[in-house]
C-alpha positions as CSV (number, residue, x, y, z in Angstrom):
1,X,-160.1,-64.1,-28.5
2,X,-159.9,-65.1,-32.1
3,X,-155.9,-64.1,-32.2
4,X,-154.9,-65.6,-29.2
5,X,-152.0,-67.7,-30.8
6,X,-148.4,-67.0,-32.3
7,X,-150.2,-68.6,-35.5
8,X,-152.8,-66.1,-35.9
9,X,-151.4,-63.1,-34.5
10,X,-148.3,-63.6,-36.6
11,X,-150.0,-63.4,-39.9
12,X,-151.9,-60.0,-39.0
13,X,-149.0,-58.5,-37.3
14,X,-147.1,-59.0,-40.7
15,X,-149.9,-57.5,-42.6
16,X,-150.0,-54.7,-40.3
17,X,-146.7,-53.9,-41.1
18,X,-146.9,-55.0,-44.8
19,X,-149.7,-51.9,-45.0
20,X,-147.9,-49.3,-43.2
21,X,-145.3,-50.2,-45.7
22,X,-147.5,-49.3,-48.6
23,X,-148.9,-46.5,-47.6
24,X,-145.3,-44.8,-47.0
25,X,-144.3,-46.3,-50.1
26,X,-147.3,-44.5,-52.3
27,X,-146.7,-41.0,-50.2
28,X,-143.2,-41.0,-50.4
29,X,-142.6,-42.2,-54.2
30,X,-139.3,-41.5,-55.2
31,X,-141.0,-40.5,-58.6
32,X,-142.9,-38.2,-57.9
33,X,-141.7,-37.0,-54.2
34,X,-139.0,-34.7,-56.0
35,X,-141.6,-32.6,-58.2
36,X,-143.1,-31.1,-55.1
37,X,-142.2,-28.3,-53.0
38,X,-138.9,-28.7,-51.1
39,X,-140.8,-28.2,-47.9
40,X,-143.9,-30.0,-48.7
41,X,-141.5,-33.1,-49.7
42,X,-139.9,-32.4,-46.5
43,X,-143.1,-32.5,-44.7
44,X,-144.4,-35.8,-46.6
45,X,-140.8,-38.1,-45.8
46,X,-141.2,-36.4,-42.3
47,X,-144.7,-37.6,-41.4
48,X,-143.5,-41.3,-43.6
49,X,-140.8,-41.8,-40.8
50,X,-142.8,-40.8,-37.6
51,X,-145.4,-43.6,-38.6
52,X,-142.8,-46.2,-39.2
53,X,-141.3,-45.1,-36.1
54,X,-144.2,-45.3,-34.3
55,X,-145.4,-48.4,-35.6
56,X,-142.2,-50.3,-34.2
57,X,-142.7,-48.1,-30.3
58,X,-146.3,-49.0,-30.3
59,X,-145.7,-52.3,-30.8
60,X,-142.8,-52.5,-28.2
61,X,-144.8,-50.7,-25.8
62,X,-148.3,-53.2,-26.3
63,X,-145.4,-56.0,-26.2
64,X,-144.1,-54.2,-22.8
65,X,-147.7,-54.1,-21.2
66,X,-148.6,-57.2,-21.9
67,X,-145.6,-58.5,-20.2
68,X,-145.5,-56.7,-17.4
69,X,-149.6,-57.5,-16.8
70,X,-148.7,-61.4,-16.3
71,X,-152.1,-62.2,-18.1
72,X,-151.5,-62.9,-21.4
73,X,-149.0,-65.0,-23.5
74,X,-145.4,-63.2,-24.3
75,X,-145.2,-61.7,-27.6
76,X,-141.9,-63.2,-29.3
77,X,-143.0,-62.6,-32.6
78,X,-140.1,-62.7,-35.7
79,X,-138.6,-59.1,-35.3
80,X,-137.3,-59.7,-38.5
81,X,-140.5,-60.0,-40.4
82,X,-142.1,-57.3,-39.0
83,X,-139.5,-54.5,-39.0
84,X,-137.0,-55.3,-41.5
85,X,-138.7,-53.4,-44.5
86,X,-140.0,-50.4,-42.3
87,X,-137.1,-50.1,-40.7
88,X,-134.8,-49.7,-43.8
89,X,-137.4,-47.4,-45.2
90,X,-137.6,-45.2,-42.1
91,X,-133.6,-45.4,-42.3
92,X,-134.3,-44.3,-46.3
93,X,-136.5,-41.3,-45.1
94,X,-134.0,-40.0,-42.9
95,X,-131.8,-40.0,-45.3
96,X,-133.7,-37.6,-47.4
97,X,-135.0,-35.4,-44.7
């Protein structure tokens, strides 16, 4: 009800992304990441790219339901802003995996 525009929705869809970011960002610190355990460092840039790459399914797959239901407005949100950094970094993580 309260994000039922591209104006509002936009904004939190960025932040949504912005966090996910972050948090992959602090776990997989290029830093730090290399002191660990190969495998545990394996494990860490692992789990980082499955969330990124989940984050950009689910949000095809809300975008694909809410489409096909008819009831809702389209979601044509800017790609760009919303998956350009995950995207490189889940690009980043498979490089190191």
């Amino acid at each position: 009800r309260h994000y039922n525009t591209d104006d509002r929705m936009v904004p939190l869809m960025v932040r949504i992304a912005w966090e996910i970011a972050n948090k992959v960002a602090t776990v997989i610190n290029v830093k730090t990441i290399f002191r660990e355990s190969a495998p545990q460092a394996i494990r860490k840039i692992g789990d980082a790219r499955a969330c990124l790459d989940k984050w950009s399914k689910t949000y095809l797959a809300v975008r694909e339901k809410i489409e096909l239901s008819g009831r809702d407005q389209r979601w044509e949100f800017d790609k760009k802003k919303l998956f350009d950094r995950t995207n490189y970094m889940k690009d980043r993580c498979a490089d190191l995996a």
